[in-house]
C-alpha positions in Angstrom: 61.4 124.3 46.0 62.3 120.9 45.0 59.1 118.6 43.8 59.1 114.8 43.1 58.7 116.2 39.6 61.1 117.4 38.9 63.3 114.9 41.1 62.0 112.3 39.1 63.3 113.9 35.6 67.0 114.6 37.3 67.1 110.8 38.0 65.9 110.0 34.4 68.3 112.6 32.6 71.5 113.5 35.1 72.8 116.7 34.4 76.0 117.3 32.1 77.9 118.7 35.0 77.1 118.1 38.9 75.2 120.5 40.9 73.3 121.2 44.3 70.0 122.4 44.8 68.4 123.7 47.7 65.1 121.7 49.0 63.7 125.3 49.5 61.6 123.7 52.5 63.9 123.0 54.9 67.2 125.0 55.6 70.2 123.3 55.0 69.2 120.6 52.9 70.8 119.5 49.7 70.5 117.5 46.7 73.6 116.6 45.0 73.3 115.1 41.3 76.4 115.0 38.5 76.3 113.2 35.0 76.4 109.2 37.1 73.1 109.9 37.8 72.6 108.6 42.0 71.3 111.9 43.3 72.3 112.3 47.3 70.6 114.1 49.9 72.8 116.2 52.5 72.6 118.1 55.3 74.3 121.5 56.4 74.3 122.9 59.3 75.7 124.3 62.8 75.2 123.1 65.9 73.9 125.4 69.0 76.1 126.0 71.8 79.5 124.9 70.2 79.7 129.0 69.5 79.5 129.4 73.0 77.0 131.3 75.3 76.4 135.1 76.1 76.9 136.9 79.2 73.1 135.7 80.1 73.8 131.7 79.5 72.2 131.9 75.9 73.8 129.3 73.6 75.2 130.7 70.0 75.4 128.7 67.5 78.9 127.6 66.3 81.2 129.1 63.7 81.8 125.8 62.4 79.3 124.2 59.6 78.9 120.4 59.6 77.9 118.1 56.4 75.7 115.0 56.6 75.2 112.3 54.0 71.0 111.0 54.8 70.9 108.6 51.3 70.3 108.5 48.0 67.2 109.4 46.2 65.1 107.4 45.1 65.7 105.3 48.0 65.0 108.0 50.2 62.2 109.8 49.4 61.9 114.1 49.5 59.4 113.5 52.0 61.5 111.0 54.4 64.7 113.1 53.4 63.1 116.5 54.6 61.5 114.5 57.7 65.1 112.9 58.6 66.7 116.6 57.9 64.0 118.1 60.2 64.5 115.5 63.1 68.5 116.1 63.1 68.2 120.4 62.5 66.3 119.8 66.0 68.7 118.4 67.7 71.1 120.6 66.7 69.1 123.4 67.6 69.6 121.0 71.4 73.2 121.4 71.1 73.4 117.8 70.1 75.5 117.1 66.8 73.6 114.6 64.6 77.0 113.5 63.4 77.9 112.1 66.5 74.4 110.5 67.6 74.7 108.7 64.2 78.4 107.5 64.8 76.8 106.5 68.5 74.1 104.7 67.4 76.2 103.1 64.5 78.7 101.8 67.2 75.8 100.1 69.7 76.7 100.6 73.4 75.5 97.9 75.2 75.4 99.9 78.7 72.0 101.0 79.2 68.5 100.3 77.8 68.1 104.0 77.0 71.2 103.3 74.7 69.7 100.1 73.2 66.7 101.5 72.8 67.6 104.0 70.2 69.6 101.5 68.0 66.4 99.5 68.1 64.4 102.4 66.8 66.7 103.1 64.6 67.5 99.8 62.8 63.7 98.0 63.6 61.6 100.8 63.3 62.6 104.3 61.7 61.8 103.8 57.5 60.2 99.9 58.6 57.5 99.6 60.5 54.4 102.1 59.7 54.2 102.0 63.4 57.4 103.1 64.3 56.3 106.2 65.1 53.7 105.1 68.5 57.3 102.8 68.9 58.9 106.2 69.2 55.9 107.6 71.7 56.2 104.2 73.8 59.9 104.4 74.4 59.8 108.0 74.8 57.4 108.1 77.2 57.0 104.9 79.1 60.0 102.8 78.6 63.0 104.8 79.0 62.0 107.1 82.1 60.8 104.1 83.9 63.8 101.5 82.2 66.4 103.9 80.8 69.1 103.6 83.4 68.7 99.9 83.3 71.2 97.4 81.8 69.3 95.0 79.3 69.9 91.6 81.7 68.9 93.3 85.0 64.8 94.0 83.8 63.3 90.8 84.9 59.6 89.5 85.0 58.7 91.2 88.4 59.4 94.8 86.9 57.5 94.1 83.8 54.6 93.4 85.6 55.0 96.1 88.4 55.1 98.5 86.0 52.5 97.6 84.2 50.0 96.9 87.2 51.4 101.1 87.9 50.3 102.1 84.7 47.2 100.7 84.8 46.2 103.0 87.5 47.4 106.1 86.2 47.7 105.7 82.3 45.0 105.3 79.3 44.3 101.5 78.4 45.8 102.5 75.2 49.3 103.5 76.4 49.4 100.2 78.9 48.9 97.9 76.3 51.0 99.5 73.6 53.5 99.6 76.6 53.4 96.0 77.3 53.6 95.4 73.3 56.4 97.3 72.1 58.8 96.1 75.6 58.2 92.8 74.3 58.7 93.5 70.4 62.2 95.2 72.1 63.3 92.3 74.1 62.8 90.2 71.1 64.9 92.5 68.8 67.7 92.6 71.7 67.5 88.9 72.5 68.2 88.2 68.7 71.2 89.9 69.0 72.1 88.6 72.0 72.2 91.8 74.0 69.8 89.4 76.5 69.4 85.9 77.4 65.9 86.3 77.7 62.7 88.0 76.8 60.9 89.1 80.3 57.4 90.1 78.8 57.2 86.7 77.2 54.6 84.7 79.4 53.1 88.2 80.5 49.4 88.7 79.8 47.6 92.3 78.7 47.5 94.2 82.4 43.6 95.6 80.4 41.5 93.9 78.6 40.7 96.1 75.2 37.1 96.9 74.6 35.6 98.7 71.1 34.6 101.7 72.1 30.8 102.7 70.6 30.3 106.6 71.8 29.3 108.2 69.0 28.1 111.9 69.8 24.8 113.5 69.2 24.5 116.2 66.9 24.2 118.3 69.5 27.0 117.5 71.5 29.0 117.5 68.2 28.3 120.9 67.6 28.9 121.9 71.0 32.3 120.1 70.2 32.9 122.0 67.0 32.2 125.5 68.5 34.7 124.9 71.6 37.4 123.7 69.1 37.0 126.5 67.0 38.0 128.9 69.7 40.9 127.1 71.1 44.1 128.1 70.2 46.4 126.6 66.9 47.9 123.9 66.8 45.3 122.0 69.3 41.8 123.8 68.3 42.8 123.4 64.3 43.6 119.7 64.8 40.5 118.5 66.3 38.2 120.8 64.0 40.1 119.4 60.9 39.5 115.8 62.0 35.9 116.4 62.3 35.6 118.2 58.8 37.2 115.4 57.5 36.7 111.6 59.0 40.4 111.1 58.7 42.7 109.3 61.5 44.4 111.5 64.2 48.2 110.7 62.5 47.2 111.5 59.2 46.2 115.4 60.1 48.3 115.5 62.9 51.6 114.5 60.5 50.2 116.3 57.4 53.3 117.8 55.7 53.6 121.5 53.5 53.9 118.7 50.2 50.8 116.9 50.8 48.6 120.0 50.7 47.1 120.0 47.0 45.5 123.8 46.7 44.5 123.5 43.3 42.5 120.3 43.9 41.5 120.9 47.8 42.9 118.0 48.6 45.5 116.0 51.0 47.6 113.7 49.2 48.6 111.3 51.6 51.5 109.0 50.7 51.6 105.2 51.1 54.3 105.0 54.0 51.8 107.6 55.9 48.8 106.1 55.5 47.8 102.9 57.9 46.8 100.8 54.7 50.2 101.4 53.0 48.1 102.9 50.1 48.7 106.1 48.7 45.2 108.0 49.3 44.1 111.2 48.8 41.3 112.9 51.3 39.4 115.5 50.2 39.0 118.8 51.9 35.8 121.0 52.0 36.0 124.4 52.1 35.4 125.1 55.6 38.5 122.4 55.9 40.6 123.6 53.1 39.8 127.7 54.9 41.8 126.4 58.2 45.0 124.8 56.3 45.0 128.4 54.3 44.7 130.4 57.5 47.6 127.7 58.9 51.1 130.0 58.4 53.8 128.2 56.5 56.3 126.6 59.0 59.6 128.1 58.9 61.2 125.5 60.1 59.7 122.0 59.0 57.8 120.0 56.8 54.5 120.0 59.4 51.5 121.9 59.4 49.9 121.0 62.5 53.0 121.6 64.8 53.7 123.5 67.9 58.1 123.9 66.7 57.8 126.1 63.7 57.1 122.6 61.7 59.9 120.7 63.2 57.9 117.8 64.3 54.0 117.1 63.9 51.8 117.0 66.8 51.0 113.4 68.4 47.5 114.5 69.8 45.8 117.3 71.2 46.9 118.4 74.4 45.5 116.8 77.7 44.6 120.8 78.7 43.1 122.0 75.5 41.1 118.6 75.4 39.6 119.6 78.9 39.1 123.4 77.7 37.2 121.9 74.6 35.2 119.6 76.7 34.9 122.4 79.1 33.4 124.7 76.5 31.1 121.9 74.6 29.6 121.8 78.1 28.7 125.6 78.4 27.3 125.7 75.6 25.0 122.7 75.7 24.2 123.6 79.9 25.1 120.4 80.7 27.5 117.3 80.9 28.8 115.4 78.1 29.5 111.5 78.5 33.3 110.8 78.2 34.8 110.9 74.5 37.9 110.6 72.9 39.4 111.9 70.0 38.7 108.8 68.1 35.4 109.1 68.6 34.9 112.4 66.5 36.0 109.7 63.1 33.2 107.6 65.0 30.8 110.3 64.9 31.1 111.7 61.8 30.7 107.9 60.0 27.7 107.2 61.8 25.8 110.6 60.7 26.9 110.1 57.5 25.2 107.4 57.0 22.1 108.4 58.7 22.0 111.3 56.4 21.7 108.8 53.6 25.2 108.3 52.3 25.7 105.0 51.2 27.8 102.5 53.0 30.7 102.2 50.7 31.2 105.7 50.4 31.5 106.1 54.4 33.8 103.4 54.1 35.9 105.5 51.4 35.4 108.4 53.8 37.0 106.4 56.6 39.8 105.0 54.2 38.9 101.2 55.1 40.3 98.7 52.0 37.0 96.8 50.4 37.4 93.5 49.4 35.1 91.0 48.3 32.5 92.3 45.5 32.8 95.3 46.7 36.8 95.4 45.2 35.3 96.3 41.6 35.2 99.6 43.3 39.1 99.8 43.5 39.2 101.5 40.2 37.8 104.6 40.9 38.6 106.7 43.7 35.4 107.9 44.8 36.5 111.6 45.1 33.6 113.2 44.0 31.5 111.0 46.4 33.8 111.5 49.4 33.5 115.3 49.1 30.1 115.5 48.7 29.8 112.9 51.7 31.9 115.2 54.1 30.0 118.0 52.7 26.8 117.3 54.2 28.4 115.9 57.4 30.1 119.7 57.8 26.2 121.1 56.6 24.8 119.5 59.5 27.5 119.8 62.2 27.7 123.9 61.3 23.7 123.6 61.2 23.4 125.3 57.5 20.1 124.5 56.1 21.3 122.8 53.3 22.2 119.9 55.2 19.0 117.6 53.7 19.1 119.0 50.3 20.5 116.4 48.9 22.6 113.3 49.4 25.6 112.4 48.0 25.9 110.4 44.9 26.1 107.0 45.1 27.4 104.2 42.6 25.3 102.0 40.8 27.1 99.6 39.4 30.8 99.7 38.6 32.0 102.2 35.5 28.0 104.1 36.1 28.6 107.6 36.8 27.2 109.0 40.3 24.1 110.6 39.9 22.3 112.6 42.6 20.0 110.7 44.9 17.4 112.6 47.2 17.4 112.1 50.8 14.0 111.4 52.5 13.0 113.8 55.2 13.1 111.4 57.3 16.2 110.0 57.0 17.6 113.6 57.7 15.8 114.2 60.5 
């Protein structure tokens, strides 16, 4: 299997004679280096249905084997090479050759907005914008079925705000105002290029007014949480307990990748153009969290662990009916009803006990991956592993209600370049 290792010592000393090697992860891809160094990624592969169907209607895949050029390495990374591969061996597996969607989206058709807006994720967003994947969601879901058939000119101000007074009523404020956001950012983009003579969000005010949410969940209703989760089904039940073992944001779980996963230091290794800070950061898993990646099989057929294709693609979220079995079964088990949450909140909840346990506030803020400025920057130097670990640590004590939960707290810094040393916590502030 291919490792940035050793991609890193075939771009410092090119082989005498050129060769191919197999990523090992994901079928079909290739890296080509010779003695001129510029290592290439390609793809290999056949596309389904062009084989012809059986008897029954079942498409076979074609004789015939295609080869795709992604990039050059370093440029393109092995993680954004295998994620690219994975994304076009999917729609092959659709019947749909990534050849020709390339050569499409390369040649913009100026028809539809469905047709626009893929060249606009394609040359704005994909390998740009850290957010180009809720771009992807938005346009997905909300733009295209409702705008898709559209030409660019004929959505005017009236639809905008029809549809968005619409999805007020039946959609989360979250998905409304990302809606409203990313039609405007793509109006922009296609009024640039003059694909329109206007942009008709501009002037168009948020249908929903954005509010901080505060729920946090009472140890109680946390555990209640944690036992429901634990019985529902991969990849749903895995996600939301791994979020709560570890304070991290829902993308980074939900996108973590087969090359991330550091066994030797029980650790995720999140890169930079993953992680909503653009730092590289590493979280560190416990071993109640590090026992569910093991038990996670490896995907056969993609870079992602939490996915419901074999690894294909990572999951966006939980699904809306194993959220309502989860808060179906935290219910049972408490005998009673449990005020609204969302997934968010569980990264809510677990900062706030922390700190009520007695970890310090710079620590929960490590936990939570938040960049410290200020004074508190002196703490850039040193990662706070140890401290993070031992933070999530007693967060899982309590939530799995182990006695050990007010043995100790974690350690805590000083000063800057002190070691941590162990600091009691008071009964009462475990309580």
């Amino acid at each position: 299997m291919l490792t940035d290792a050793k991609l890193k010592s075939l771009y410092a000393a090119p082989p005498a004679e050129r060769i191919e090697l197999n990523d090992g992860t994901i079928s079909g891809l290739l890296l080509r280096v010779g003695p001129r160094g510029r290592p290439t990624w390609t793809l290999r592969y056949t596309v389904k249905g062009r084989g012809g169907v059986t008897d029954r209607g079942k498409k076979l895949a074609g004789r015939k084997f295609y080869r795709i050029t992604l990039g050059e390495y370093p440029a393109l990374s092995l993680l954004k090479a295998r994620a690219q591969a994975a994304n076009m061996l999917a729609d092959a597996d659709n019947g749909i050759n990534p050849v020709e969607r390339v050569e499409s989206i390369a040649t913009v058709r100026r028809g539809t907005i469905a047709e626009l807006s893929e060249a606009f994720l394609e040359h704005h967003c994909r390998g740009r914008l850290r957010s180009a994947d809720k771009a992807e969601w938005i346009m997905r879901d909300y733009v295209v079925p409702k705008f898709g058939d559209y030409a660019p000119k004929q959505v005017n101000r009236r639809d905008i705000m029809n549809y968005l007074d619409d999805l007020k009523k039946r959609a989360s404020k979250t998905a409304t105002l990302d809606t409203r956001k990313w039609l405007s950012v793509f109006f922009n983009w296609a009024l640039e290029r003059e694909y329109v003579d206007f942009n008709p969000v501009s002037g168009i005010r948020a249908p929903v007014k954005s509010k901080p949410r505060e729920r946090v969940l009472s140890v109680e209703e946390a555990r209640a949480v944690w036992k429901a989760a634990q019985v529902e089904p991969f990849p749903s039940g895995s996600l939301i307990c791994l979020l709560m073992l570890t304070g991290a944001r829902l993308r980074e779980i939900g996108h973590a990748q087969l090359g991330w996963l550091d066994r030797a230091n029980a650790s995720l290794d999140v890169p930079g153009e993953h992680y909503k800070t653009g730092d590289p950061t590493v979280i560190p898993l416990i071993p109640e969290a590090m026992k569910i990646f093991e038990n996670i099989p490896k995907p056969p057929k993609g870079p992602y662990l939490i996915s419901s294709n074999g690894g294909k693609r990572p999951v966006w979220t939980a699904t809306p009916e194993a959220l309502a079995r989860i808060r179906e079964g935290a219910e049972a088990e408490l005998g009673r009803k449990i005020d609204r949450w969302t997934i968010h909140d569980l990264r809510r909840t677990a900062a706030t006990h922390m700190a009520r346990l007695g970890v310090d506030e710079i620590v929960v803020e490590r936990v939570l991956g938040h960049r410290i400025g200020g004074v508190k920057a002196v703490y850039n130097r040193y990662r706070y592993i140890d401290e993070k670990r031992a933070a999530l640590q007693l967060w899982a004590d309590e939530l799995l209600g182990k006695s050990t939960a007010a043995a100790a707290a974690p350690p805590r810094r000083a000063r800057a370049g002190a070691r941590p040393k162990a600091v009691a916590v008071s009964a009462e502030a475990a309580a």
